[in-house]
N, C-alpha and C positions, 0 to 999 in steps of 0.2 A: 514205360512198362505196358506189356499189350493186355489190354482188357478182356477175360474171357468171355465168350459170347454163347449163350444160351437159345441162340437164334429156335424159333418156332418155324414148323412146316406149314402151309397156307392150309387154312382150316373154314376159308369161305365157305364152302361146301357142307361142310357139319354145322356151320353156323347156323347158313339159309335152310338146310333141314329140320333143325330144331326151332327157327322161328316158323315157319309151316304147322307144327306141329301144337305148338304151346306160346304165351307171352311169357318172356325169360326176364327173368326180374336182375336187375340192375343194383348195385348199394348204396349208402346212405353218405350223408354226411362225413367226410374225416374231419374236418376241423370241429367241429361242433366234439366230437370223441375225442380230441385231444385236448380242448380244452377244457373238458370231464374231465382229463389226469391231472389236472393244476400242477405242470412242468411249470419248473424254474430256470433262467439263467443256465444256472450250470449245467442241467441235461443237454439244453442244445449244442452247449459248449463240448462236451464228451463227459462230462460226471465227475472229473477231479482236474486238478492242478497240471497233471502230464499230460492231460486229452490233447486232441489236436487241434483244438481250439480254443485253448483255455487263455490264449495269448492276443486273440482274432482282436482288431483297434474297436471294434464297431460291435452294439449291444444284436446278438441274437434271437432272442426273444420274440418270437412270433412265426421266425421263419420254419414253419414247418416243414416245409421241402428236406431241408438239412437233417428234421429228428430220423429219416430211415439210411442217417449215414452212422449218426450221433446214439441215437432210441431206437435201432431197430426192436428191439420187443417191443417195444411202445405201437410203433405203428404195423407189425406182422401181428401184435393180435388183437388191432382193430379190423384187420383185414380178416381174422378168424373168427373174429364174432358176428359180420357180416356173412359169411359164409355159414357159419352155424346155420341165420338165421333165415340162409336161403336162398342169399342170392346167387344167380348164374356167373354172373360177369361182375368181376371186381374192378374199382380203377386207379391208375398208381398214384403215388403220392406225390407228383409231380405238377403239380399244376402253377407253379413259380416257377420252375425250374432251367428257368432261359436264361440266359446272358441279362439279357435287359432287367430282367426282375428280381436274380440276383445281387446285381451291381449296387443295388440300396442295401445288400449287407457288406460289400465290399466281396462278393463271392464269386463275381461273375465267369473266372476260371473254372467253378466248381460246375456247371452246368450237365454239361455230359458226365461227370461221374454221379452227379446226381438221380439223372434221367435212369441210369445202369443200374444204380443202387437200388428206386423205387422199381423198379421194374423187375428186377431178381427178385427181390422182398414176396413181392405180389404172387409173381410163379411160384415160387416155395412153398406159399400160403397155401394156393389156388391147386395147386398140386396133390398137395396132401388132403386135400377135401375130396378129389375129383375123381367120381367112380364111373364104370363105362354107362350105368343109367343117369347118371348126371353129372357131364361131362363142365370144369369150369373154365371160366375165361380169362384172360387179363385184357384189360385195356388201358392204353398207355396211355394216357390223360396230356394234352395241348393246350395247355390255357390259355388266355386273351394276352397275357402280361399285363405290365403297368400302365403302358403305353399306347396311344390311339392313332392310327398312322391317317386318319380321314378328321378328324377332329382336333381342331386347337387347344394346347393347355393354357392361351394368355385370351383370357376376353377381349383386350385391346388391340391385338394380332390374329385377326383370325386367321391368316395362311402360315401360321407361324405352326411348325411340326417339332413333337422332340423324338421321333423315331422315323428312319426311312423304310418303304418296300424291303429295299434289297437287305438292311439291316435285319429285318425281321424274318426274311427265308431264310437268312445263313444261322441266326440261331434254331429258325424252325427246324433246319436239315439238321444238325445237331442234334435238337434234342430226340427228333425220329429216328436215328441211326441211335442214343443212347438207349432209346424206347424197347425198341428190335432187339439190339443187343443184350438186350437183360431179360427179354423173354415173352413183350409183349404180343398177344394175340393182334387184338387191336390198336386203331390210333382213333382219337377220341379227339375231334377239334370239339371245346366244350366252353359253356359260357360267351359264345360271341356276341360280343355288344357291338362292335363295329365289324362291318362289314369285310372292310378293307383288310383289316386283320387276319382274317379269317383265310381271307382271297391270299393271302401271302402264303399261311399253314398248309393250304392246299395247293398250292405251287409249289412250294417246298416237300411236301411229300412227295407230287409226282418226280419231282429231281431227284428223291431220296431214290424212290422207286427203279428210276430209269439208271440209278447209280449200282446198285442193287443186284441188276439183271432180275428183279421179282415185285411182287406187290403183296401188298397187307389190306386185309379190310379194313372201311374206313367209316366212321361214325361221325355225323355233325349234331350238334348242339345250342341253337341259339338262345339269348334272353329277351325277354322282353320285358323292359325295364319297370312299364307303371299299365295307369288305365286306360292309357292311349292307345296299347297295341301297338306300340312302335319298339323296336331295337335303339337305344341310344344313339345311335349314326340314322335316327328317322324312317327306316325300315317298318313295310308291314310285315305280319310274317307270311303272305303271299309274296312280297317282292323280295324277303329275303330268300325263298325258296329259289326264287327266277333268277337269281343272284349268286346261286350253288350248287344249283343242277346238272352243270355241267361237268361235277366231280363225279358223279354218278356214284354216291354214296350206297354203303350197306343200310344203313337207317339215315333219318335227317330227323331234326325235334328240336323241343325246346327244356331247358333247366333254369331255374334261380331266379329272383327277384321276386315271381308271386308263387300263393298257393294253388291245390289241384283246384279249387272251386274258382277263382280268376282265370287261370290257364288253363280253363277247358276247351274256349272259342277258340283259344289260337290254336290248338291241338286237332279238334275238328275240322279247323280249316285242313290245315295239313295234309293232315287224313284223306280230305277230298284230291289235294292235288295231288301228291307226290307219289311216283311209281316207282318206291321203296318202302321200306318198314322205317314205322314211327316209333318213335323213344321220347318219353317223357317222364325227369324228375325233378319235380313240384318241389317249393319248399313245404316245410309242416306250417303252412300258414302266412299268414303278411306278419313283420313283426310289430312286436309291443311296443310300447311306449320305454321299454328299458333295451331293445337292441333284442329281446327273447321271441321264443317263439311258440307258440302254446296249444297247437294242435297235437292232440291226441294220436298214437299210433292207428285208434280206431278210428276217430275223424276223419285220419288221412286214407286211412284204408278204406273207407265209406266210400269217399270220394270219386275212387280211381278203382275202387267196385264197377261204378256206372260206368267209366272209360269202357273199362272191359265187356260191359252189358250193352255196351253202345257200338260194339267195335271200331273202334278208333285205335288203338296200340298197337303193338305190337313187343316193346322193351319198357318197363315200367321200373322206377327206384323213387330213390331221397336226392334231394340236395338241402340248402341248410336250416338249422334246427332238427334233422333226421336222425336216427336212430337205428342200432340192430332190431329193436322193439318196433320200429317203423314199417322196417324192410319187412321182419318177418310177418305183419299183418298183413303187408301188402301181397306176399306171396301167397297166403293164407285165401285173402280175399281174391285171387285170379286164377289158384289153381285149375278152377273149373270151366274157366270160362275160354272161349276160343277165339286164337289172335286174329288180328282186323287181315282184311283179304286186301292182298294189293290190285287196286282198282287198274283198268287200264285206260291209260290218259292216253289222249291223243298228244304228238308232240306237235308244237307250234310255235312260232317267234313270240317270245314274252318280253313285254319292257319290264326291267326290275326297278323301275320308278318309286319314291316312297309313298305314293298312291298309286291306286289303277287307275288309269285315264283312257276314256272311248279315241279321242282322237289318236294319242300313241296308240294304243293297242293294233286300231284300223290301219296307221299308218306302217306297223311292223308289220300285220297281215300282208300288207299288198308289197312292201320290199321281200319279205321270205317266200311270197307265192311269184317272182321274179329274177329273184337271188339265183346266183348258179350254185350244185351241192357243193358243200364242204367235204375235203376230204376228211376218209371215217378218222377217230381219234382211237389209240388203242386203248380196248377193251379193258374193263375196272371188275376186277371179280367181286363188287360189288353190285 
């Protein structure tokens, strides 16, 4: 059966005007909202005995991706309560929604109608909120998956891999053509902790893209996992930049693992390099001793007040423990303030090492001031 497609017109243009203009706020947590409605079993299942999954071998329960096939009221009016409270750009409810990450519910065929479902959802929502003075978004949410294509899961093996490259474009192309298909604005590679991962997402978009005959804006996302300021795969988040700039992103930033008061420095940094607009959402805090997380809407809004009073942003939200109560402080607290100016960098060979080191540095200097040019690459309406 052929999927109807809700395809979007390229909206780069109204995007980079409206980030010119204002910091476009971003939304909060879904999971943290869903597991505020204390679903059971059966919802994910389809809600009775006939549902379409009421047979499925394998316990569902957690996999939220599936509630906006299962629950869509459930997850269209977390997306409306986010939007209530403000935000610009929604993002889909996809963030398992691969092959690889499905396959631990036994779903992994389910992927691309997944990708369709959150992504309609989203539009429908994002639709009916979105007036021509505040215009909404969708972004189609890429997650890391479960898998680490640069990192070993056996201590005793460490070249031991449980996912290939090519393994994880062909779901990446997938889940981007489900993303598009259902209405997304944006693609949102979001959460990267490994590097490598990421480098796939983005490969696989440009294949989507070139598949396409068109392009989508495109938003990066990294983590930084503690207080080292590294990315799990040992990343700064300077050498993660050096490491993804060549996708020539609409925004580049970082989400998850710490709060805005932690993730201020690697934000800043950012700020400094990158000749794009910066997105950042903090979690509400580091968590508690119970897995909670206890910042206040106003705390957090405090916080990323000073972002704004610092210019360093440009796209501000939640990620976990977040809230519509989160989001709409934080829109509250940025209304006023004006988005960070994109600096202009000089371009130059960068090792994306997980340090900076004088010697590489000097020695990529003096191969790129010798190097013959590259031919240009085509242009990213990012």
């Amino acid at each position: 059966m052929t999927t109807p497609s809700r395809l979007q017109p390229d909206r780069s243009a109204e995007l980079r005007e409206l980030l010119a203009q204002r910091i476009l706020i971003l939304d909060g947590a879904m999971g943290t909202m869903v597991q505020r409605r204390g679903l059971v079993e059966a919802d994910y299942r389809g809600g009775d005995k006939n549902a379409r999954f009421a047979a499925h071998g394998k316990d569902l329960k957690g996999n939220n991706d599936l509630l906006s096939i299962t629950r869509p009221d459930v997850i269209g009016g977390i997306h409306a309560e986010y939007l209530a409270a403000g935000a610009d750009i929604i993002e889909t409810n996809s963030f398992n929604a691969t092959r690889v990450s499905q396959a631990e519910y036994g779903l992994a065929d389910l992927a691309f109608e997944l990708n369709v479902a959150a992504a309609r959802l989203a539009r429908e929502t994002a639709d009916s909120f979105s007036t021509p003075d505040k215009p909404r978004f969708v972004a189609g949410v890429l997650g890391p998956t479960s898998r680490t294509a640069s990192l070993s899961p056996d201590v005793n093996d460490p070249g031991a891999r449980n996912v290939t490259f090519d393994a994880l474009v062909a779901d990446y192309v997938d889940a981007a053509r489900g993303l598009t298909t259902g209405g997304a604005d944006i693609l949102l590679v979001e959460t990267v902790f490994d590097t490598l991962n990421a480098k796939a997402a983005l490969f696989a978009i440009e294949q989507f893209f070139d598949d396409a005959g068109r392009r989508w804006p495109v938003m990066i996302s990294g983590t930084i996992t503690d207080a080292s300021g590294r990315t799990l795969s040992g990343q700064t988040a300077e050498a993660f930049w050096n490491s993804l700039r060549h996708a020539r992103p609409l925004s580049f930033g970082l989400n998850c693992a710490l709060g805005a008061k932690e993730l201020r420095q690697h934000v800043e940094e950012l700020s400094r390099l990158c000749d794009c607009f910066i997105s950042a959402h903090p979690n509400a805090g580091l968590p508690n001793a119970f897995g909670g997380y206890d910042e206040t809407p106003r705390m957090l809004a405090d916080e990323i007040a000073e972002w704004g009073k610092a210019g360093i942003i440009n796209i501000a939200g939640g990620c976990c423990g977040t809230s519509p109560d989160h989001i709409r402080a934080i829109a509250d607290a940025l209304k006023d303030q004006r988005p960070r100016m994109i600096p202009q960098v000089e371009r130059s060979c960068a090792c994306p090492a997980s340090k900076p080191s004088t010697s590489a540095t000097t020695a990529c200097s003096s191969m790129s001031a010798s190097a013959p040019t590259s031919p240009a690459r085509k242009p990213s309406p990012a």
